[in-house]
MOPAC internal coordinates of N, CA, C and O (Angstrom, degrees):
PM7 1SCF
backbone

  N    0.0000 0     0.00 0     0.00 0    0    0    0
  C    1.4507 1     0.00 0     0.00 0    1    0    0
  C    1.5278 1   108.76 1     0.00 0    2    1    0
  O    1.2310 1   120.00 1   -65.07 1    3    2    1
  N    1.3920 1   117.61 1   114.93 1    3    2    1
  C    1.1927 1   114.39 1   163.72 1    5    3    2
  C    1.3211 1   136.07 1   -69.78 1    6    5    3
  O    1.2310 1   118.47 1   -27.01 1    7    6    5
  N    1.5657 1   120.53 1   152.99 1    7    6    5
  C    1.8738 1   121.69 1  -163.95 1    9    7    6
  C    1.2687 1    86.22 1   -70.63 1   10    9    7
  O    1.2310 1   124.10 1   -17.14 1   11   10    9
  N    1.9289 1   109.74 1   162.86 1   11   10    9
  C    1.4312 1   125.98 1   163.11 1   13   11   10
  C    1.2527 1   116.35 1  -100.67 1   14   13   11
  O    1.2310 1   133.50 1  -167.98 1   15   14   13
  N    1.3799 1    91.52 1    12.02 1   15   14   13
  C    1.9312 1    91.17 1  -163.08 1   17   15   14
  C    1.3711 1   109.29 1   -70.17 1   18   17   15
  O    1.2310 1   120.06 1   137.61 1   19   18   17
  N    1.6745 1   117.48 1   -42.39 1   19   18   17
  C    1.4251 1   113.12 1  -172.01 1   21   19   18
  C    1.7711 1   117.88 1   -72.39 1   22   21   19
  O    1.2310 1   125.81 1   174.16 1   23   22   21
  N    1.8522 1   106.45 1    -5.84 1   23   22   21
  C    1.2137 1    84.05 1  -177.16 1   25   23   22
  C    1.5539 1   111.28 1   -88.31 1   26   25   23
  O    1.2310 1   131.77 1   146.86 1   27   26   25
  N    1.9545 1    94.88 1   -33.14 1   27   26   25
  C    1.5693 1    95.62 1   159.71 1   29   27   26
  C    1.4785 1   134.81 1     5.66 1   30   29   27
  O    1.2310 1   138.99 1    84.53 1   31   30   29
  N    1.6225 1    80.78 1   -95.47 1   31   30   29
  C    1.6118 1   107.55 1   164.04 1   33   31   30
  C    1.1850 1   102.98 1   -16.41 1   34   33   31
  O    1.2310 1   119.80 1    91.80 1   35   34   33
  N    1.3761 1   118.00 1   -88.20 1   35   34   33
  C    1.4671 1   133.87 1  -141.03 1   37   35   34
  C    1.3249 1   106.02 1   -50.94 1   38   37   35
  O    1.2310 1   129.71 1   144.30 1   39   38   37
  N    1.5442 1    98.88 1   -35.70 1   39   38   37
  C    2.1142 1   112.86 1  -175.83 1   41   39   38
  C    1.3932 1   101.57 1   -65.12 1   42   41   39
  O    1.2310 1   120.06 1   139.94 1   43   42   41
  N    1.6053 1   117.50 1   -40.06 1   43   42   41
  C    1.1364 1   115.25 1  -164.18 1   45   43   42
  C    2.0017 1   107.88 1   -72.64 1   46   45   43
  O    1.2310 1   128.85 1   128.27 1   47   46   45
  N    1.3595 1   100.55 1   -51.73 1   47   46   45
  C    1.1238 1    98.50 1   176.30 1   49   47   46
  C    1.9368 1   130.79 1   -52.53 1   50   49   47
  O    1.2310 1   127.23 1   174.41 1   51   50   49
  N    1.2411 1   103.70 1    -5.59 1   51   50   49
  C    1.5272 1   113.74 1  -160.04 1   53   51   50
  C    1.7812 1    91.68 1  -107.78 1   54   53   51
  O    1.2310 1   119.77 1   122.71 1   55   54   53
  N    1.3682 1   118.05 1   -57.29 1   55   54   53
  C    1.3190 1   114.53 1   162.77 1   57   55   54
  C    1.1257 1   128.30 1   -22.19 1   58   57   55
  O    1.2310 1   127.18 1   126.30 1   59   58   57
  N    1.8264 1   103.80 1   -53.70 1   59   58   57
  C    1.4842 1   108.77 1  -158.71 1   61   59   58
  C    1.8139 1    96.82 1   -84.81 1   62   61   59
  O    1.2310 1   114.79 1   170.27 1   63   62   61
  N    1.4136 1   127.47 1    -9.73 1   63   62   61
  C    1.0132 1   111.99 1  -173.25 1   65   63   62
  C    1.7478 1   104.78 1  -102.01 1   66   65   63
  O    1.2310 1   121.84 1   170.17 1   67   66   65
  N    1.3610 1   114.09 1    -9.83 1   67   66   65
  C    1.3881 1   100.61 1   172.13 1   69   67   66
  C    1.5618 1    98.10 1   -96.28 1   70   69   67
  O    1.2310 1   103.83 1   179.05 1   71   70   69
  N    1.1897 1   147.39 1    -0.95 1   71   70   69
  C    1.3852 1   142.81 1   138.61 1   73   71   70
  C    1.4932 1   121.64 1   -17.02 1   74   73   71
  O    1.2310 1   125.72 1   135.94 1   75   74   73
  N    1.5454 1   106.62 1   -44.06 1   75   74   73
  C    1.3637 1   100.92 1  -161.53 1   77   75   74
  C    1.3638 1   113.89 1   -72.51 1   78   77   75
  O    1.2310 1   104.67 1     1.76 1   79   78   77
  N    1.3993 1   145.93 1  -178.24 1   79   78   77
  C    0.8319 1   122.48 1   149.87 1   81   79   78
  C    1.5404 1   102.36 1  -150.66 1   82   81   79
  O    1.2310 1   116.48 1    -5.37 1   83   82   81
  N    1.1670 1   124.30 1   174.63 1   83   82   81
  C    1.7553 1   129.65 1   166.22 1   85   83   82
  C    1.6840 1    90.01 1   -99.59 1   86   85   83
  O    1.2310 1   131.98 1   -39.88 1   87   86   85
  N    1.6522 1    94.47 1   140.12 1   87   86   85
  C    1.8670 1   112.28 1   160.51 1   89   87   86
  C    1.2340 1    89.43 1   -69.90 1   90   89   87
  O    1.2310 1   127.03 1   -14.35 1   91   90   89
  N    1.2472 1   104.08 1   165.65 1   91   90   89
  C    1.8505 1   115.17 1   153.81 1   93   91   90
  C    1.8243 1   113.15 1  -107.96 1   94   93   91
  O    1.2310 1   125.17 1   -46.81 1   95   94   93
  N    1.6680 1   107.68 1   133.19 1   95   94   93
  C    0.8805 1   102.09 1  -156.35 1   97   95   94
  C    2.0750 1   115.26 1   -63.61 1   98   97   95
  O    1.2310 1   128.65 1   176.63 1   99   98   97
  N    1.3130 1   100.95 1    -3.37 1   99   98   97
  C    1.4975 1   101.25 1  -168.62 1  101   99   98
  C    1.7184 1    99.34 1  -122.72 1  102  101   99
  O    1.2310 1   118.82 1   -29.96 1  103  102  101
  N    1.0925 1   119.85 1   150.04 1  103  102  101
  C    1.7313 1   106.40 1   167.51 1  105  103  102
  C    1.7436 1   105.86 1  -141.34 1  106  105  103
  O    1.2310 1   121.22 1   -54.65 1  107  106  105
  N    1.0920 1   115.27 1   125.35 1  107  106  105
  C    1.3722 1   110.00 1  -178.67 1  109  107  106
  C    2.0061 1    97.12 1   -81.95 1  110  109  107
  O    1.2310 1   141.70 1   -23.92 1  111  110  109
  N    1.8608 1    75.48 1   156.08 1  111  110  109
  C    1.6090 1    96.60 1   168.03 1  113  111  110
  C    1.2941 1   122.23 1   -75.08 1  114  113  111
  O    1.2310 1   119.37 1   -26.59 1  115  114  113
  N    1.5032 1   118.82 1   153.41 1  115  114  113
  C    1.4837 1   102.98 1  -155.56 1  117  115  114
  C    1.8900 1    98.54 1   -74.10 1  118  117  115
  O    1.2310 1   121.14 1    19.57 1  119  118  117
  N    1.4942 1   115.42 1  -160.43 1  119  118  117
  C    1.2771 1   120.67 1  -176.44 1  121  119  118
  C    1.4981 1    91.33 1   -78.10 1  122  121  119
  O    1.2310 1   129.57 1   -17.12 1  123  122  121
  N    1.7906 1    99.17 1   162.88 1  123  122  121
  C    1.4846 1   124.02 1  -174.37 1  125  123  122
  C    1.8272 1   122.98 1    40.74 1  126  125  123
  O    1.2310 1   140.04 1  -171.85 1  127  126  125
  N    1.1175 1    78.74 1     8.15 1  127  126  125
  C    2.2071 1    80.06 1   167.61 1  129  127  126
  C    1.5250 1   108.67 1  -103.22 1  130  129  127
  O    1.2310 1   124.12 1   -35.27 1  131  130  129
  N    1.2368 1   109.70 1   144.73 1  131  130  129
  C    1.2933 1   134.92 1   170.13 1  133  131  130
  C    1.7402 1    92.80 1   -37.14 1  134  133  131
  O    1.2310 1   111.98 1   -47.75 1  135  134  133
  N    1.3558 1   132.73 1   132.25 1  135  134  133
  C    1.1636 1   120.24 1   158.74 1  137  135  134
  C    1.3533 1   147.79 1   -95.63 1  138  137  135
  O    1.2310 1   128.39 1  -160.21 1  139  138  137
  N    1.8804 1   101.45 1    19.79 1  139  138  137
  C    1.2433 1   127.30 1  -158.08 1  141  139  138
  C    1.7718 1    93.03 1  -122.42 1  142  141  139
  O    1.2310 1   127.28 1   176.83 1  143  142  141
  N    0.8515 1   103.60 1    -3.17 1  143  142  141
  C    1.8593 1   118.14 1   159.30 1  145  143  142
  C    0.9255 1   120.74 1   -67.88 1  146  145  143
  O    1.2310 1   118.99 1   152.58 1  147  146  145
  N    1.6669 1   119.53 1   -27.42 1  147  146  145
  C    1.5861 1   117.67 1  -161.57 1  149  147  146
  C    1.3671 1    85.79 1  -135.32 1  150  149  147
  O    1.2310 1   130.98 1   -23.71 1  151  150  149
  N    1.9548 1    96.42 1   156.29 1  151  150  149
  C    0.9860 1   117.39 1     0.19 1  153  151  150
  C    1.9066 1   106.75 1   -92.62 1  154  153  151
  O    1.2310 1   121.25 1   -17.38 1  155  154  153
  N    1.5815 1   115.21 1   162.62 1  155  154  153
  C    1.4949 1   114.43 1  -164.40 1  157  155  154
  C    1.5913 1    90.46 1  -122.22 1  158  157  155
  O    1.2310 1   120.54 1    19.60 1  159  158  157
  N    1.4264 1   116.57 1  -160.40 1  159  158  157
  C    1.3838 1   128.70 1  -173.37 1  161  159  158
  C    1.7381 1    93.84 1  -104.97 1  162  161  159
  O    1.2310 1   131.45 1    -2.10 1  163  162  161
  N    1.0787 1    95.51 1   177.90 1  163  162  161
  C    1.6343 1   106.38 1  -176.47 1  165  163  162
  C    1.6161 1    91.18 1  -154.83 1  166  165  163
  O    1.2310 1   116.73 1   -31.05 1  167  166  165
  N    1.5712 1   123.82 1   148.95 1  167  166  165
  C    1.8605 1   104.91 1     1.11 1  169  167  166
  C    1.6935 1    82.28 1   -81.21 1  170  169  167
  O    1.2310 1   128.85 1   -18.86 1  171  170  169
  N    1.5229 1   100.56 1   161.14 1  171  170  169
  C    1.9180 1   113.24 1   166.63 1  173  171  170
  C    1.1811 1    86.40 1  -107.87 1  174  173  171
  O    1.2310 1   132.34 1   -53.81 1  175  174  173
  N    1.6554 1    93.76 1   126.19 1  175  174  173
  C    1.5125 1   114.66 1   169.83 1  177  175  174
  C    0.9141 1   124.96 1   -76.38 1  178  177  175
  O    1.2310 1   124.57 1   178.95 1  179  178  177
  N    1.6272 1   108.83 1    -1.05 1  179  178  177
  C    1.7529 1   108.22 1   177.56 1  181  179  178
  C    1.6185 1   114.53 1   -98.76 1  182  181  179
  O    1.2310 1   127.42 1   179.11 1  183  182  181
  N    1.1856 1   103.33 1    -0.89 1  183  182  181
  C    1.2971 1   125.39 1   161.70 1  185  183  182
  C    2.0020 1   113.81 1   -87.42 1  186  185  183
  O    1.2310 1   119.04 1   133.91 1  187  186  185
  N    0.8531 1   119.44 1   -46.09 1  187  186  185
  C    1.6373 1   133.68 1   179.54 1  189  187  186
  C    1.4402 1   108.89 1   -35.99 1  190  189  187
  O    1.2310 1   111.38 1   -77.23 1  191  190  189
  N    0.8697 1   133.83 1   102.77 1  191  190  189
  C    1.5865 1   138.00 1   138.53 1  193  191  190
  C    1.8843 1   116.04 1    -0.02 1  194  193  191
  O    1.2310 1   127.87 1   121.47 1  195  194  193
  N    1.0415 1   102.46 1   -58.53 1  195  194  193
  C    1.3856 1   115.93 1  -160.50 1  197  195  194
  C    1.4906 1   109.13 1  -120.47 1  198  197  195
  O    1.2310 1   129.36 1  -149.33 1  199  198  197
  N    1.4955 1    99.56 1    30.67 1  199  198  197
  C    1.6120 1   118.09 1  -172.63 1  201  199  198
  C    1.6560 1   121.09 1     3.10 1  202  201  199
  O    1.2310 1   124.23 1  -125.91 1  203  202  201
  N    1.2525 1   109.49 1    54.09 1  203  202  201
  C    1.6317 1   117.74 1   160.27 1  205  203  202
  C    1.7680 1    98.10 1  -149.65 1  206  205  203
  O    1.2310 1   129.71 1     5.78 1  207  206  205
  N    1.3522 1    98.89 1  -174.22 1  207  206  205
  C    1.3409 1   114.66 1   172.63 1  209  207  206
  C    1.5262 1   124.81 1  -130.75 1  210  209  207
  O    1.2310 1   133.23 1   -58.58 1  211  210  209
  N    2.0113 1    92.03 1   121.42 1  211  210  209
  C    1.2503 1    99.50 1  -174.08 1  213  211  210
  C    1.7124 1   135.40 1   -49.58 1  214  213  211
  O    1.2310 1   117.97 1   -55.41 1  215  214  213
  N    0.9984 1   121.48 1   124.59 1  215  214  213
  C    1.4302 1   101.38 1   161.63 1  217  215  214
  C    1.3185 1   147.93 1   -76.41 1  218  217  215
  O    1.2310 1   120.10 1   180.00 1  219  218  217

């Protein structure tokens, strides 16, 4: 019976490199929002359900 370790590895190593990613330096606001809203902080509590912020 052959080890699994080396294929492991190999999974592990390939994961971690499609993990990475680049931000993009610009992100549009989604459709129908003001676009001078974004980007804001999160969570906005005036947005919140349960008007506080979870921890």
């Amino acid at each position: 019976m052959r080890s699994k370790a080396p294929i492991l590895l190999m999974l592990c190593a390939c994961l971690l490199c499609t993990a990475c990613g680049k931000r993009p330096d610009v992100v549009d606001a989604p459709d129908g929002t003001n676009p001078k809203a974004f980007p804001r902080k999160y969570p906005d509590l005036s947005t919140d359900p349960a008007g506080h912020a979870n921890p």
